[in-house]
py3Dmol code that shows the C-alpha trace and the ligand (Angstrom):
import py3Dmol

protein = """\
ATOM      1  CA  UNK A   1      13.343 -45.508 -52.498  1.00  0.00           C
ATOM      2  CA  UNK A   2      15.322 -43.041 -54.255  1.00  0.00           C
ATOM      3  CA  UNK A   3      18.835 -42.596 -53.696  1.00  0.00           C
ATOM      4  CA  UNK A   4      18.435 -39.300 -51.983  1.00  0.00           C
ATOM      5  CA  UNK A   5      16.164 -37.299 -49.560  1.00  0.00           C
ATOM      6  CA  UNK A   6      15.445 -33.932 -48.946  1.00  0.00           C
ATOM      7  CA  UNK A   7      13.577 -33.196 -45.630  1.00  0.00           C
ATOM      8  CA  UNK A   8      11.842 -30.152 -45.903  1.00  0.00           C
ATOM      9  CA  UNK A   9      10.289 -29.439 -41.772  1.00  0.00           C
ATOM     10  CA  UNK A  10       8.675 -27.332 -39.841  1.00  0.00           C
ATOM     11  CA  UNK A  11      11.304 -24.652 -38.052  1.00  0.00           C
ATOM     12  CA  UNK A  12       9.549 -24.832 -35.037  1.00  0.00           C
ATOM     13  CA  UNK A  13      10.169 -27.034 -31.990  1.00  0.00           C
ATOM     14  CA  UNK A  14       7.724 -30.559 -33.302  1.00  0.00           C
ATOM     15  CA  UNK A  15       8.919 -29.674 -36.889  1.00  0.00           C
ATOM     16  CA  UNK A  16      12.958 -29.234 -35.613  1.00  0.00           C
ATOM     17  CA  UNK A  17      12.404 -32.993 -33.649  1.00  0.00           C
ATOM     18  CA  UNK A  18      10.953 -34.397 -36.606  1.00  0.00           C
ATOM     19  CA  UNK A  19      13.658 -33.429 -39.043  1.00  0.00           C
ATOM     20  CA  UNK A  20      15.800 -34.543 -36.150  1.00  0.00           C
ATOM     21  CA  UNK A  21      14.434 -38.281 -36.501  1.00  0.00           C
ATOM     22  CA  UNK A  22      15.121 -37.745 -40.537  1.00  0.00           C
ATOM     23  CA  UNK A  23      19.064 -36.845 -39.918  1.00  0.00           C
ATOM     24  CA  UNK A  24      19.845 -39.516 -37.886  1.00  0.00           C
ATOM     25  CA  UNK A  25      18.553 -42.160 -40.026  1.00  0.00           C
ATOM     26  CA  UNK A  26      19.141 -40.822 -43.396  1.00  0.00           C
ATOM     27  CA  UNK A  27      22.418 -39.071 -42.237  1.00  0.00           C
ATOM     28  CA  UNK A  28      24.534 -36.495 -43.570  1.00  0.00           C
ATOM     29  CA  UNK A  29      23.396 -37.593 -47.258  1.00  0.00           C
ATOM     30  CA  UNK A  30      20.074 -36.116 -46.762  1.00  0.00           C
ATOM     31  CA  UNK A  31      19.499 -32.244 -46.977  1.00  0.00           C
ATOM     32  CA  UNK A  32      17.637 -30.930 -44.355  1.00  0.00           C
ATOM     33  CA  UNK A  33      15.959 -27.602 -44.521  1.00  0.00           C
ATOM     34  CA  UNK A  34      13.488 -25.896 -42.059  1.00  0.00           C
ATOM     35  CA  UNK A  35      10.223 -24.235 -43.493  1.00  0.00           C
ATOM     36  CA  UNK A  36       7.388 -22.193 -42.051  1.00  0.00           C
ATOM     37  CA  UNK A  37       4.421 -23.933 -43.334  1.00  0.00           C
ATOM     38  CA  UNK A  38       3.151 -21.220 -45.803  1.00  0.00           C
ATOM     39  CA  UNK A  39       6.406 -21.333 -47.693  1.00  0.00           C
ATOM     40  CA  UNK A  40       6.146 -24.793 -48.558  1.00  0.00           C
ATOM     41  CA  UNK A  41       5.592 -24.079 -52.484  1.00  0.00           C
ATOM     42  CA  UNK A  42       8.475 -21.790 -52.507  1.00  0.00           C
ATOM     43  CA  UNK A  43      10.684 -23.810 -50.529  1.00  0.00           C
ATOM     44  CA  UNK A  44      10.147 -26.352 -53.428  1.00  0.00           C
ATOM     45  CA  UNK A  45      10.259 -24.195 -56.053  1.00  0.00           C
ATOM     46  CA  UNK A  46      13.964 -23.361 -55.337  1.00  0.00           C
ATOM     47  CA  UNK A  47      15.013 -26.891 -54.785  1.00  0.00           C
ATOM     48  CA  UNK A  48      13.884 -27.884 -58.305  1.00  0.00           C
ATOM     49  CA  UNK A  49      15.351 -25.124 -59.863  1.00  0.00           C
ATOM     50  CA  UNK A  50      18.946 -25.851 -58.355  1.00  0.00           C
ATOM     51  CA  UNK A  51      18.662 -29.681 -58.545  1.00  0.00           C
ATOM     52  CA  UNK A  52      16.271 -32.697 -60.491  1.00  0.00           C
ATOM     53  CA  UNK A  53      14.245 -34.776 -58.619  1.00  0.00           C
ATOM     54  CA  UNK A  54      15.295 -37.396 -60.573  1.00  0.00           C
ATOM     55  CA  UNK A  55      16.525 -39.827 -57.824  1.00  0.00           C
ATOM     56  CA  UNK A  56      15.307 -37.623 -55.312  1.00  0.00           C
ATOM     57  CA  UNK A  57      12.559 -38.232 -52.357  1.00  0.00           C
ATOM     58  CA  UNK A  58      11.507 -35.609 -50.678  1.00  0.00           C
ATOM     59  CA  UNK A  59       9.694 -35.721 -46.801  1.00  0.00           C
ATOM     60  CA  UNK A  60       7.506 -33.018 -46.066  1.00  0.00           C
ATOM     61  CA  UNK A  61       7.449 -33.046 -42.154  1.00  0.00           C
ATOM     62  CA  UNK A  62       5.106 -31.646 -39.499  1.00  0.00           C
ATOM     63  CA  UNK A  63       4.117 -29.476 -42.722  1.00  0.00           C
ATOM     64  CA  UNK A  64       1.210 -28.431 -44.326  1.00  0.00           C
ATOM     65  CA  UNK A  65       0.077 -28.066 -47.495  1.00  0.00           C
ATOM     66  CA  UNK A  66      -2.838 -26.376 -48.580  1.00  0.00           C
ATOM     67  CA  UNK A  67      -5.021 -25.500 -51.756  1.00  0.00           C
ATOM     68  CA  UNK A  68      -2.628 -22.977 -52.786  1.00  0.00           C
ATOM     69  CA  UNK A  69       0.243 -26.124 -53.135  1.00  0.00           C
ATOM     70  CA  UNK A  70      -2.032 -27.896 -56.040  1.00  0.00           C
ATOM     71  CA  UNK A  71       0.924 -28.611 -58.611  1.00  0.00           C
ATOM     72  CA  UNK A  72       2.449 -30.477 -55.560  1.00  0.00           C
ATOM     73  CA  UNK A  73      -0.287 -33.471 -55.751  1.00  0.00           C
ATOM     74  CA  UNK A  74       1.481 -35.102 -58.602  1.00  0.00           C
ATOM     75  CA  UNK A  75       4.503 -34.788 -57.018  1.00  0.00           C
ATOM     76  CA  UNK A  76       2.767 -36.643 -54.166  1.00  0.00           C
ATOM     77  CA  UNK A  77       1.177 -39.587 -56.302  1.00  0.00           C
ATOM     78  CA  UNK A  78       4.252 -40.484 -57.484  1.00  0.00           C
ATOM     79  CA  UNK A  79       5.801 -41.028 -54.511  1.00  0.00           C
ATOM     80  CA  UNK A  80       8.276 -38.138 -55.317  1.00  0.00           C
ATOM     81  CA  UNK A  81       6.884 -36.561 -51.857  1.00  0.00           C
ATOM     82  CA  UNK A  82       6.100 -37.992 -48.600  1.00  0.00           C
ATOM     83  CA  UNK A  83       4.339 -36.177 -46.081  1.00  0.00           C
ATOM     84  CA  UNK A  84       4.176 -37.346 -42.354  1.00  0.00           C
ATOM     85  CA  UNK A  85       2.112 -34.357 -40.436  1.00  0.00           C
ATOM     86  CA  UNK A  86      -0.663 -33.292 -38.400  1.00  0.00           C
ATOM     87  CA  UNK A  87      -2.148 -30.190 -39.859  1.00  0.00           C
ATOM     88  CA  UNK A  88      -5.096 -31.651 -41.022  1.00  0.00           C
ATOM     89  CA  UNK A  89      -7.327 -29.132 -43.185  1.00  0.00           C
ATOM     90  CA  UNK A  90     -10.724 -30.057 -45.568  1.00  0.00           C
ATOM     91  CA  UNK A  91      -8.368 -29.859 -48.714  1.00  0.00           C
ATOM     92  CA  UNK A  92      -5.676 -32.621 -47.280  1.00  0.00           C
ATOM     93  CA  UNK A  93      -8.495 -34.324 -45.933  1.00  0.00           C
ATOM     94  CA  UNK A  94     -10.277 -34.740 -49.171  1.00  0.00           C
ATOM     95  CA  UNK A  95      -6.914 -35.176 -51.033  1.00  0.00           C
ATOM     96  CA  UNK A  96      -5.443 -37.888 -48.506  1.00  0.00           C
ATOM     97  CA  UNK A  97      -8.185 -39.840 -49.585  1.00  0.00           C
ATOM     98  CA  UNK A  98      -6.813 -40.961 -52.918  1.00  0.00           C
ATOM     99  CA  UNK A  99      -2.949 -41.093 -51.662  1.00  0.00           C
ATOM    100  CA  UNK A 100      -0.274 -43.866 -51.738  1.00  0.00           C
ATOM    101  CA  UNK A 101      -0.436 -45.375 -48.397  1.00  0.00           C
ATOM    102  CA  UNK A 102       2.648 -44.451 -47.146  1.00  0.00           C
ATOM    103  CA  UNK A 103       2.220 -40.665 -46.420  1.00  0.00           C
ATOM    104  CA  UNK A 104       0.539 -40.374 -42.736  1.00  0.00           C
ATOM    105  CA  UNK A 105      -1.904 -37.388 -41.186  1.00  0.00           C
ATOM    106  CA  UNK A 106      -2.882 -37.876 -37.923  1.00  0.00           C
ATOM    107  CA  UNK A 107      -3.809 -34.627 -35.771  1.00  0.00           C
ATOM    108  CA  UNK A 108      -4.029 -36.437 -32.440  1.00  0.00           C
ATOM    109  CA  UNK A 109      -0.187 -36.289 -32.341  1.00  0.00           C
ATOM    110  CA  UNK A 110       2.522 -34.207 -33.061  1.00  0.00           C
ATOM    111  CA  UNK A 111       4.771 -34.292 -36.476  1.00  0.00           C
ATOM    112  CA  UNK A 112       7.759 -35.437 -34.693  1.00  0.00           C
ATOM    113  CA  UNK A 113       5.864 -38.261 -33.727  1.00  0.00           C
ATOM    114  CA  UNK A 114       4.203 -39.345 -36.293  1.00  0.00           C
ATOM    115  CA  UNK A 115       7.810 -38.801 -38.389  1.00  0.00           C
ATOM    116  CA  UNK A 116       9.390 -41.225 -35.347  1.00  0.00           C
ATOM    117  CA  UNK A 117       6.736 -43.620 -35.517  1.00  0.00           C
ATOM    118  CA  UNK A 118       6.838 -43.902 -39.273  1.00  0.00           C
ATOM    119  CA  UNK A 119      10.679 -44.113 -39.518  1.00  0.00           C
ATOM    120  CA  UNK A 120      10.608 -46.818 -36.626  1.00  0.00           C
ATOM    121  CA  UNK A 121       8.063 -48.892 -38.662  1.00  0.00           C
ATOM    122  CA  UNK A 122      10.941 -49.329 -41.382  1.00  0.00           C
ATOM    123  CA  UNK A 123      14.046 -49.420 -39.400  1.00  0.00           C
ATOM    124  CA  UNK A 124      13.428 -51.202 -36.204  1.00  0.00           C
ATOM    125  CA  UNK A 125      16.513 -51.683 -35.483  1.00  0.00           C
ATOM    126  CA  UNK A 126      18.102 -48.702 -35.155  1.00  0.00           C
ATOM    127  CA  UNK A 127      19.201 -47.544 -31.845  1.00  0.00           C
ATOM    128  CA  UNK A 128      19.946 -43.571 -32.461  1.00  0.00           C
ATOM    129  CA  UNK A 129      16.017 -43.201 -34.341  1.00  0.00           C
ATOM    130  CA  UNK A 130      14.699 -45.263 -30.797  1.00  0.00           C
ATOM    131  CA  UNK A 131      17.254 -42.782 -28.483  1.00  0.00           C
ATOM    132  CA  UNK A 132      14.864 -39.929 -29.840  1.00  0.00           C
ATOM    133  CA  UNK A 133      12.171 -41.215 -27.783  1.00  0.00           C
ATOM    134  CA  UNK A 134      12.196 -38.567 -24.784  1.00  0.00           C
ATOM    135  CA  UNK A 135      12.701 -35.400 -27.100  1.00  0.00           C
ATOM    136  CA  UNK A 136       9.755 -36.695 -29.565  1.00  0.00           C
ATOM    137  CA  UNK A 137       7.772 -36.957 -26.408  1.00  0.00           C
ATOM    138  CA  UNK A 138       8.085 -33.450 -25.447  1.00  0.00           C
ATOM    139  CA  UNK A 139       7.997 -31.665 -28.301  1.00  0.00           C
ATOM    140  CA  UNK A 140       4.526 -33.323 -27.807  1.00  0.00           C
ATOM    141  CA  UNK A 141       3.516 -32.290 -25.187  1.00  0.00           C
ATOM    142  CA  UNK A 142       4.540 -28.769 -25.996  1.00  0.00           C
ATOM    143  CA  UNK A 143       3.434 -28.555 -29.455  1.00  0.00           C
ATOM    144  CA  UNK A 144      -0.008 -30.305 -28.584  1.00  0.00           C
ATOM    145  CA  UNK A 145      -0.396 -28.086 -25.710  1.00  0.00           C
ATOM    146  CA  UNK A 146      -0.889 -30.684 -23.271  1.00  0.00           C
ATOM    147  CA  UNK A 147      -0.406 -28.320 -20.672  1.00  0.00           C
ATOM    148  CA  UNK A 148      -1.840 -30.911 -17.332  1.00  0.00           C
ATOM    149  CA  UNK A 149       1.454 -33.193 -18.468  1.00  0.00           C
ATOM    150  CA  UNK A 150       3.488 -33.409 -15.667  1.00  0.00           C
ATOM    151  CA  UNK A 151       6.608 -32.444 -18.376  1.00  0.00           C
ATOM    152  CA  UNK A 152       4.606 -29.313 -20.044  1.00  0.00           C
ATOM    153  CA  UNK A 153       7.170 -26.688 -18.239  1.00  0.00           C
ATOM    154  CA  UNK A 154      10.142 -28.667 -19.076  1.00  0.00           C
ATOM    155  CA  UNK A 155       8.524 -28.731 -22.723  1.00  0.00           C
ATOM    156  CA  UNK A 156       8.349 -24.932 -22.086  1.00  0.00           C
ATOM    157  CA  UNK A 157      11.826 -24.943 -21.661  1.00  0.00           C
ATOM    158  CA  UNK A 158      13.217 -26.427 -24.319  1.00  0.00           C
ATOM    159  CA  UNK A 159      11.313 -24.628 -26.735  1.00  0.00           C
ATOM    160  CA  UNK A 160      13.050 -21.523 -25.024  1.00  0.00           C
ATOM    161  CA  UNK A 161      16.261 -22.576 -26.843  1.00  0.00           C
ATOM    162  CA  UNK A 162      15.004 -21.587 -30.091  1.00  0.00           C
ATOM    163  CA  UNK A 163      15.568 -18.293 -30.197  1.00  0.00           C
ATOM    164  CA  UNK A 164      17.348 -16.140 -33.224  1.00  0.00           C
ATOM    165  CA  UNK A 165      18.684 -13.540 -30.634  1.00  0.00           C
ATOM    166  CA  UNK A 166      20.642 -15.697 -27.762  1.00  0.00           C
ATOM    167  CA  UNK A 167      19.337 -19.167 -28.376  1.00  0.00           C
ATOM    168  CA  UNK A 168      19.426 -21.750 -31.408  1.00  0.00           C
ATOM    169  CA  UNK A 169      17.938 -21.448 -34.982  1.00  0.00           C
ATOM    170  CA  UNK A 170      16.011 -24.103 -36.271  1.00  0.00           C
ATOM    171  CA  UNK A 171      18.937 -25.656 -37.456  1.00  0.00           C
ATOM    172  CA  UNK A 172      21.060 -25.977 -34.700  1.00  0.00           C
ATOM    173  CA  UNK A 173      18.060 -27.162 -32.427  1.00  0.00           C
ATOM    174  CA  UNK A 174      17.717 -30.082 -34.690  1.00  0.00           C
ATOM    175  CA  UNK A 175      20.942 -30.424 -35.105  1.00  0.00           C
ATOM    176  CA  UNK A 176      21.739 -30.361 -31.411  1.00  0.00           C
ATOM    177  CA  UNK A 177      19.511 -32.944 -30.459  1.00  0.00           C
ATOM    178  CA  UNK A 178      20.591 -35.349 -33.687  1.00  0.00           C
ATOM    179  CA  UNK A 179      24.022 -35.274 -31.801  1.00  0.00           C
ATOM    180  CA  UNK A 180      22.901 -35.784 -28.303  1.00  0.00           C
ATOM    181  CA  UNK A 181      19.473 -36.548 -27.987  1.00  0.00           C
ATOM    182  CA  UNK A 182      19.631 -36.434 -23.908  1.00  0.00           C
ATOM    183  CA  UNK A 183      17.252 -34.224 -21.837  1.00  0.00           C
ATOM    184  CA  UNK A 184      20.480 -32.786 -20.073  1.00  0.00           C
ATOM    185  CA  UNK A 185      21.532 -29.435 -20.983  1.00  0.00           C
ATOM    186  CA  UNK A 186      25.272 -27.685 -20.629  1.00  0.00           C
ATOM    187  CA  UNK A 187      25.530 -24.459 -18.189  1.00  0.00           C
ATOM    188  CA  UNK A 188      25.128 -22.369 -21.978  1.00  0.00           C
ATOM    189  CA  UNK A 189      21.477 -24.011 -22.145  1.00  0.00           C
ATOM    190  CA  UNK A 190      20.408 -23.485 -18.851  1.00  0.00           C
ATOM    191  CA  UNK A 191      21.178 -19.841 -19.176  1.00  0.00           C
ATOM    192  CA  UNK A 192      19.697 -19.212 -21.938  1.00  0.00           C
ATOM    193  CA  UNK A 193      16.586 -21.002 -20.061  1.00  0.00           C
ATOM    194  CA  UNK A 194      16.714 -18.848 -17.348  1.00  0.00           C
ATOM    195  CA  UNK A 195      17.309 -15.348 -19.607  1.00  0.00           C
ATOM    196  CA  UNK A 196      14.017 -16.484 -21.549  1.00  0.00           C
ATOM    197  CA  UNK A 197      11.885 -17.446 -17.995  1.00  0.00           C
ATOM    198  CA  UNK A 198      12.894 -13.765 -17.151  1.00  0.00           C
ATOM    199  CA  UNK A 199      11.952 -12.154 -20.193  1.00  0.00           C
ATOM    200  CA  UNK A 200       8.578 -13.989 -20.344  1.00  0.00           C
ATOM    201  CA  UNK A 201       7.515 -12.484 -16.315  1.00  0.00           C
ATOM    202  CA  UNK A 202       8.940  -9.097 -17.976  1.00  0.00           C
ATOM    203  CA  UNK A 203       6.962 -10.043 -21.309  1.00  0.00           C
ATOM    204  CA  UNK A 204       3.901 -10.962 -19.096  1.00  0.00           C
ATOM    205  CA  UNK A 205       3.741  -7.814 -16.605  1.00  0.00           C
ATOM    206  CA  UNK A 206       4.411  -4.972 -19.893  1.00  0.00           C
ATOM    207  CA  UNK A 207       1.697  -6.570 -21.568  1.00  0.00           C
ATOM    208  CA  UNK A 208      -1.113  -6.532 -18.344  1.00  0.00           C
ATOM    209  CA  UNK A 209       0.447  -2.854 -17.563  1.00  0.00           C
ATOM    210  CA  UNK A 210      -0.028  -1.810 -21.275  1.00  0.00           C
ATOM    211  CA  UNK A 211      -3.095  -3.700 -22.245  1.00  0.00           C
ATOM    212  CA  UNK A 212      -6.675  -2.368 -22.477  1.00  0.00           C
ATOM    213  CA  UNK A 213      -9.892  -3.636 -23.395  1.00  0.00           C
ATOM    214  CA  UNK A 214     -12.408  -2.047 -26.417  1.00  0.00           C
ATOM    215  CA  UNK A 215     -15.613  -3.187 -26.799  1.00  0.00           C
ATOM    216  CA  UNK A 216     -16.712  -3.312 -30.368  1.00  0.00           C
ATOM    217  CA  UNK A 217     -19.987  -4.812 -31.976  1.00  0.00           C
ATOM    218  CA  UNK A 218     -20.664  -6.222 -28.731  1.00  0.00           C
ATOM    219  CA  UNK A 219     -17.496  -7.917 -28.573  1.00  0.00           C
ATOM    220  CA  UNK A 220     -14.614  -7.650 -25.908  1.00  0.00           C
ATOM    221  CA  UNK A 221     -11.100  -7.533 -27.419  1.00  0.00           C
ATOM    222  CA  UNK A 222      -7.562  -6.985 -25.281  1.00  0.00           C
ATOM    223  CA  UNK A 223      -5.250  -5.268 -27.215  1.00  0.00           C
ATOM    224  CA  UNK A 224      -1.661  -4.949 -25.848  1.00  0.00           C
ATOM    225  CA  UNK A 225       1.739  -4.402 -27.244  1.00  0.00           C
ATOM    226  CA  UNK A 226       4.949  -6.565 -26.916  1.00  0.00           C
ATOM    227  CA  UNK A 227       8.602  -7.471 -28.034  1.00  0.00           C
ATOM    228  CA  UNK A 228       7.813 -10.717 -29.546  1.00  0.00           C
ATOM    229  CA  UNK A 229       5.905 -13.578 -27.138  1.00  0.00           C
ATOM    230  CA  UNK A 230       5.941 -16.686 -27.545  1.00  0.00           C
ATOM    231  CA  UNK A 231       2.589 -18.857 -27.586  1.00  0.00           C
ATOM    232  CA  UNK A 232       3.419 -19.666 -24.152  1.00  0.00           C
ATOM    233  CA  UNK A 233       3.656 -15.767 -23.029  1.00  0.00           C
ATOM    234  CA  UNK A 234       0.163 -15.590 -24.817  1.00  0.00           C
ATOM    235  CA  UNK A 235      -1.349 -18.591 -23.244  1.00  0.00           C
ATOM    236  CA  UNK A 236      -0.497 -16.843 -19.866  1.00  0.00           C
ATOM    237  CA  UNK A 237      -1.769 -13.694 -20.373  1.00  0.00           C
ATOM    238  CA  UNK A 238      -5.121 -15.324 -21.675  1.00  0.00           C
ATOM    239  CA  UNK A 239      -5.278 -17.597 -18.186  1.00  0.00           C
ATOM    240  CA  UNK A 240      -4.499 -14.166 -16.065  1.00  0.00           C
ATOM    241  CA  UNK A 241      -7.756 -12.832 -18.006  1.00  0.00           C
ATOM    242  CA  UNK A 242      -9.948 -15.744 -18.329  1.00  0.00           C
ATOM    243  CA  UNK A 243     -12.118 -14.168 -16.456  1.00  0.00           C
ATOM    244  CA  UNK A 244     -12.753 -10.973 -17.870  1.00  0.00           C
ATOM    245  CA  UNK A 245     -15.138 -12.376 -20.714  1.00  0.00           C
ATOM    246  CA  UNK A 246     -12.373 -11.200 -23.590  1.00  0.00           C
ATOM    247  CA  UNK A 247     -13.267 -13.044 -27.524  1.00  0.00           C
ATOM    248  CA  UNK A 248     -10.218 -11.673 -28.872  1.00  0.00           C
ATOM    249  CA  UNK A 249      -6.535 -11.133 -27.942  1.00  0.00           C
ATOM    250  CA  UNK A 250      -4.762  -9.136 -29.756  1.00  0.00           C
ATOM    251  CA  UNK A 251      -0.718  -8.843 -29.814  1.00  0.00           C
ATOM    252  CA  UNK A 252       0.967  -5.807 -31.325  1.00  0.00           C
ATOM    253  CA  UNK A 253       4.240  -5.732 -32.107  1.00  0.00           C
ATOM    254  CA  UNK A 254       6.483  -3.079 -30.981  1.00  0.00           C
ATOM    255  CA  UNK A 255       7.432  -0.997 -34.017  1.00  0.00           C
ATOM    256  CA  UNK A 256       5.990  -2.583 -36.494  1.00  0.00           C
ATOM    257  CA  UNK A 257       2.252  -2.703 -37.619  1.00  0.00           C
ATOM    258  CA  UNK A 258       2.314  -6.601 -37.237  1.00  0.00           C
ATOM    259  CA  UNK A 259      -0.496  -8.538 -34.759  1.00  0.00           C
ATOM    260  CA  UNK A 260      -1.231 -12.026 -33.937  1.00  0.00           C
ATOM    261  CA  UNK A 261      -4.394 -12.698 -32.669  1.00  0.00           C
ATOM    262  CA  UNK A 262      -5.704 -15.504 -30.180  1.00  0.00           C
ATOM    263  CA  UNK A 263      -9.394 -16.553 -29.516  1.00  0.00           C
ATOM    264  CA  UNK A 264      -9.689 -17.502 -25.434  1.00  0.00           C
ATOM    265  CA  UNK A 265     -11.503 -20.929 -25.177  1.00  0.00           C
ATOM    266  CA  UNK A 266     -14.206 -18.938 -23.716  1.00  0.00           C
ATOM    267  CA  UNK A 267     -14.979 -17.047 -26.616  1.00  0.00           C
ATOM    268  CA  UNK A 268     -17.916 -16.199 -28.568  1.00  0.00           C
ATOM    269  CA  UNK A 269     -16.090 -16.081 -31.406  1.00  0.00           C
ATOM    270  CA  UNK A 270     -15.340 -19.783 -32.922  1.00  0.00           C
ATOM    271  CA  UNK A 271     -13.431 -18.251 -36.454  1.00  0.00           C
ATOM    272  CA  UNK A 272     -11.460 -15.395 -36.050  1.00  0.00           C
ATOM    273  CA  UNK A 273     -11.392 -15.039 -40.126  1.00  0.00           C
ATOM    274  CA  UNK A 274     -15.424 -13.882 -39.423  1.00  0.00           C
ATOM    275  CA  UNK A 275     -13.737 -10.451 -38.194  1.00  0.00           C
ATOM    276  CA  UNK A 276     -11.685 -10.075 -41.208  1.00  0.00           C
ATOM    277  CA  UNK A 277     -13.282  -7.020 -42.482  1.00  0.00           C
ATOM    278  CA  UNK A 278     -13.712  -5.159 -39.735  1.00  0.00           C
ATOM    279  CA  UNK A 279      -9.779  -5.462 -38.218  1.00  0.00           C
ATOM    280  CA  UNK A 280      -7.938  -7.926 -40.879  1.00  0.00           C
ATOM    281  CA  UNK A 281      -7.347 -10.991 -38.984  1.00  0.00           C
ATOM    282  CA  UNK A 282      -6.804 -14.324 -40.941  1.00  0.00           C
ATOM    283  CA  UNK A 283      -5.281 -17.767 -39.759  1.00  0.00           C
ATOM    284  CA  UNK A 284      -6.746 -20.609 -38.462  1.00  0.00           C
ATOM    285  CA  UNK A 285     -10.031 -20.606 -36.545  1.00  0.00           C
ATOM    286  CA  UNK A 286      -8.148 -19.532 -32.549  1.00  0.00           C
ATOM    287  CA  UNK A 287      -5.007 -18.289 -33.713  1.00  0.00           C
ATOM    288  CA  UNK A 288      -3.962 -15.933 -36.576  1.00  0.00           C
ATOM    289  CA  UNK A 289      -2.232 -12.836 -37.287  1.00  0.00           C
ATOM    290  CA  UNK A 290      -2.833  -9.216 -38.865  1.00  0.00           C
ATOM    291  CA  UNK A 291      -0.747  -8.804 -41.453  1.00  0.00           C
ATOM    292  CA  UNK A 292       0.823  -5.078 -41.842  1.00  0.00           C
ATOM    293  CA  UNK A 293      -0.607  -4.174 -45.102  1.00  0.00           C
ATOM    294  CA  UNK A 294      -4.683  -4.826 -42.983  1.00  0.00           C
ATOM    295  CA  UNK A 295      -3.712  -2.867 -40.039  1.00  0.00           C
ATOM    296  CA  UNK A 296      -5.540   0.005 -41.175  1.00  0.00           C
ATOM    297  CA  UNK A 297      -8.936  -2.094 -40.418  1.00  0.00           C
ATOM    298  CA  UNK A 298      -7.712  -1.993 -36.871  1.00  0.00           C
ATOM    299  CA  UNK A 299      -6.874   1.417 -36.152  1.00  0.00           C
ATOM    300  CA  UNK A 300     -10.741   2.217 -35.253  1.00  0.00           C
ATOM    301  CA  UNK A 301     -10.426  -0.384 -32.388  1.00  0.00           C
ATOM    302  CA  UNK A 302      -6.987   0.856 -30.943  1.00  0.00           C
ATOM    303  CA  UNK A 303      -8.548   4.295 -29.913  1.00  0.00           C
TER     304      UNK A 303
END
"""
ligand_1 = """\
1
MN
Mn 3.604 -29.526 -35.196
"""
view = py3Dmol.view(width=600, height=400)
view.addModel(protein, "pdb")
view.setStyle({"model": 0}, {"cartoon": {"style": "trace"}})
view.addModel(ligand_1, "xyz")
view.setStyle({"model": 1}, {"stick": {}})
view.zoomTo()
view.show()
């Protein structure tokens, strides 16, 4: 092992955990640094500019990487980066094959777990990495959507904390639970809690009041417009209209010409990057986005 680590993680709730795990075993010696998942490459790119890698390991964790991260694969035979996650895609798949042992996909758990479970393997001993047991749990259960756990709306809760506007970055919810990794929050927590349980009813309601259904090549979309939901928001809305025989959600933003799109369980459509020409989705197969510069292809279907 080198002599120092750079954690890059996801900047979401199972990403935020697993960096967590990182910072209190590797300490304040390690750099620490949140990432979405498709900014991996640059993410990178900027460390090596500022610094060598030289006696430097990095941890990529609850991240991605993806066919557009090729030059990183050397990087990655050499044991110069480790990746613990659970976005598991045919190009990792294919690629993981021929990896040093220590990196670990697994998609049946979160990041933060597999990070915990990986980082307990080598130090078994230490008490702060096993005191992260309850948080790695439920960022579990929220970021696997196990939504029959008896713990899912607590999960719920938490993840309300990371907000830019009146809750935590990414940062400071790792960094929050890397000094106290209890389940008990202050008065400041709970409000914020309660302010984003509020908002998500308001969230909810705007988005059944302002939401309409086009049918279009035999196919039943919901398109509605909103501040910024979370996944959870989303998930409710879908449940409220699982019913209505709907194959594609989609969210506008207010004031922008951004969308994310979600495919209902019940849907006849099984890749939402099929309906790329015709309204500009891309993503994964149930959940993607419209990106501004393809909302033209949607304009037919808003009228
Ligand atoms: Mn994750």
């Amino acid at each position: 092992m080198s002599n120092k680590i750079i954690n890059l993680h996801h900047a979401d709730f199972d990403g935020a955990i697993s960096g967590a795990c990182m910072k209190v075993v590797y300490g304040n010696s390690g750099e620490y640094i949140p990432t979405a998942i498709g900014k991996v490459n640059e993410t990178l790119n900027k460390i090596v500019k500022l610094q060598s890698l030289k006696d430097t390991t990095i941890f990529l964790t609850d991240l991605s990487i993806g066919p557009d991260n090729k030059e990183l694969i050397n990087l990655i035979k050499t044991n110069k980066i480790i990746i613990y996650d659970h976005h598991i895609n045919p190009f990792t798949e294919k690629l993981f094959e021929d990896i040093p042992k220590h990196n670990k996909l697994d998609s049946k758990i979160c990041g933060a777990t597999i990070t915990w479970l990986e980082l307990l393997k080598i130090h078994k001993n230490n008490t702060r990495l096993k005191a992260m047991e309850d948080i790695v749990l439920l960022s579990d259960v929220y970021d696997m959507w196990r939504t029959n756990h008896i713990d899912f709306d607590k999960a719920v809760g938490i993840n309300d904390l990371l907000s830019y506007k009146i809750g935590y970055t990414p940062a400071q919810f790792r960094d929050r639970f890397v000094d106290n990794p209890q389940i008990q929050f202050s008065k400041k927590e709970r409000k914020i809690m309660d302010i984003q349980l509020k908002h998500r009813d308001v969230d909810l309601t705007n988005m059944m009041d302002d939401g309409f259904i086009n049918t279009f090549k035999n196919h039943n979309f919901y398109i509605t417009e909103c501040d910024s939901p979370t996944d959870y928001t989303k998930y409710l809305l879908m449940n409220e209209l699982i019913d209505k025989g709907i194959d594609m959600f989609i969210f506008k933003f207010k004031n922008t010409t951004q969308c994310s799109v979600r495919i209902p369980p019940n849907s006849k459509i099984l890749d939402l990057n099929v309906w790329y020409d015709d309204i500009g989705c891309v993503g994964h197969k149930s959940a993607g986005g419209i990106p501004s510069t393809e909302y033209h292809k949607l304009i037919k279907l808003l009228n």
